[in-house]
Kinemage of the C-alpha trace (Angstrom):
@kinemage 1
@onewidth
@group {chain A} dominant
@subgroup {mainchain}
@vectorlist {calphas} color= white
{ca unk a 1} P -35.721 -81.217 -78.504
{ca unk a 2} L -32.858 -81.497 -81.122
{ca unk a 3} L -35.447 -81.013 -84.297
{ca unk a 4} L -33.165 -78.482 -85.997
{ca unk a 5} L -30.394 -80.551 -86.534
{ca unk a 6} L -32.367 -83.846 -86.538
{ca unk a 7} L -34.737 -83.077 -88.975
{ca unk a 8} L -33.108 -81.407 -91.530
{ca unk a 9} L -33.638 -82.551 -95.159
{ca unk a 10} L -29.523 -82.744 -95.740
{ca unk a 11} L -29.004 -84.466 -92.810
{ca unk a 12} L -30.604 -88.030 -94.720
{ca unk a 13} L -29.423 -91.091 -93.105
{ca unk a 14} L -26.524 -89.221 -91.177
{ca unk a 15} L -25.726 -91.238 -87.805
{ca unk a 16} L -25.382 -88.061 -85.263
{ca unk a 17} L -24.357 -89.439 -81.419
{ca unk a 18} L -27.391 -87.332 -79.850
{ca unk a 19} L -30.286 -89.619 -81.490
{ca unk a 20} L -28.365 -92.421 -79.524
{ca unk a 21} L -28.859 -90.720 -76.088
{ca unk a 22} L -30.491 -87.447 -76.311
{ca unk a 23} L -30.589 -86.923 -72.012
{ca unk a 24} L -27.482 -87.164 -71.932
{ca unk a 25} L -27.528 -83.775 -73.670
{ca unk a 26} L -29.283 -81.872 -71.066
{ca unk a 27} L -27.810 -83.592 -67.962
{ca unk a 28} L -28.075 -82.472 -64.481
{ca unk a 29} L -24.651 -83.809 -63.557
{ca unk a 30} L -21.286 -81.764 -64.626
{ca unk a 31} L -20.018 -85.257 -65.768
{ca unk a 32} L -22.244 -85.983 -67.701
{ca unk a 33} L -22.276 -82.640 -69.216
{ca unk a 34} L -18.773 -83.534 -69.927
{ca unk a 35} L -19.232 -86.597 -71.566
{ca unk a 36} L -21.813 -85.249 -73.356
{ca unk a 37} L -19.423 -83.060 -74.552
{ca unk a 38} L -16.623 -85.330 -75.752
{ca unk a 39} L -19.288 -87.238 -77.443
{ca unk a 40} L -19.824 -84.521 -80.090
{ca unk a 41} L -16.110 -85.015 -81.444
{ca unk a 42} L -17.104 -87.175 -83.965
{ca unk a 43} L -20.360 -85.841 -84.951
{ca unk a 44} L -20.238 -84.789 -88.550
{ca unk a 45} L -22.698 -81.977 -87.788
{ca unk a 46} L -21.018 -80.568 -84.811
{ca unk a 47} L -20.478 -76.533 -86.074
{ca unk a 48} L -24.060 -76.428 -88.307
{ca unk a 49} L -25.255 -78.256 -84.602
{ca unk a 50} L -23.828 -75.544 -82.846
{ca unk a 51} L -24.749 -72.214 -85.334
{ca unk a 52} L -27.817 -73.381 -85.250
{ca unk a 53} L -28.370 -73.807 -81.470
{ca unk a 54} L -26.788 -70.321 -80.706
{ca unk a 55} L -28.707 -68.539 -83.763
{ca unk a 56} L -32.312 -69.899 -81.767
{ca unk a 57} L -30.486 -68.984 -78.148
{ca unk a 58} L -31.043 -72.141 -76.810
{ca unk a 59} L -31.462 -71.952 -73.137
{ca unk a 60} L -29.693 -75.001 -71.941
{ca unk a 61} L -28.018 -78.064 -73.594
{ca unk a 62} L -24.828 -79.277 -75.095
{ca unk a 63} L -24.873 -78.319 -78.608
{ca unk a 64} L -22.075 -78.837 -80.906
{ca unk a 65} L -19.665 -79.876 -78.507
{ca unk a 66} L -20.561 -77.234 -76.333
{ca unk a 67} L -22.199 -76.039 -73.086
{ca unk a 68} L -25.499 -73.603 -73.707
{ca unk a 69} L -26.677 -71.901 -70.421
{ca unk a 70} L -29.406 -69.019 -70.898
{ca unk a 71} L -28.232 -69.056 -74.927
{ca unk a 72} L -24.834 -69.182 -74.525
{ca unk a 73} L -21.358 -70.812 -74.514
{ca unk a 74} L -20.179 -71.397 -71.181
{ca unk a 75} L -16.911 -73.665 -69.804
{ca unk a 76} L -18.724 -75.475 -67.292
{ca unk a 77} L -21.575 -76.729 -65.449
{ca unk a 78} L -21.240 -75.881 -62.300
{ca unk a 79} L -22.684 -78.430 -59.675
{ca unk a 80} L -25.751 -78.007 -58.050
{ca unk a 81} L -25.976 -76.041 -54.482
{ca unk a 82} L -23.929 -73.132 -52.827
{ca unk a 83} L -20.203 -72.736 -53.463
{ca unk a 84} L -17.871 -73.777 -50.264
{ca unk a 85} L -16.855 -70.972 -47.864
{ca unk a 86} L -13.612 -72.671 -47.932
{ca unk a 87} L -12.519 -73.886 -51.220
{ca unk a 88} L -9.848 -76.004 -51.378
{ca unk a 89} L -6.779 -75.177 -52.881
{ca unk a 90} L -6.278 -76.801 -56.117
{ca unk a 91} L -2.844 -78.439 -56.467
{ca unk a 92} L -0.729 -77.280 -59.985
């Protein structure tokens, strides 16, 4: 699952947030996706996480602080089903 950046030989005894909660990584739920996200602020392997995940083209995943779909960066998840016919307008 995250083997590249959790079993690296530099990485030692290196707390990363993902060996805490790894699903939360590869949630279903756009919130989640985002906390996922925010969690990776901290991490002190964040860009090697996030070379690394884009140099294997992960297919799916937060890596690095950011959201993989089909191998690469994207904004945001979208949620699950079809799109409204009428969006609503989105107040500035």
């Amino acid at each position: 699952m995250l083997a590249s950046v959790l079993e690296t030989p530099w990485l030692g005894e290196t707390e990363v947030p993902c060996r805490l909660q790894p699903d939360l990584f590869f949630a279903e739920a756009p919130a989640d996706v985002e906390t996922a996200k925010s969690v990776c602020g901290a991490c002190p392997v964040r860009e090697q996480c996030l070379s690394d995940a884009l140099d294997r083209k992960e297919p799916w995943g937060v890596w690095g602080g950011q959201l993989l779909v089909a191998g690469q960066v994207v904004a945001r998840k979208r949620p699950r089903g079809r799109p409204r016919k009428n969006p609503t307008p989105v107040a500035a």
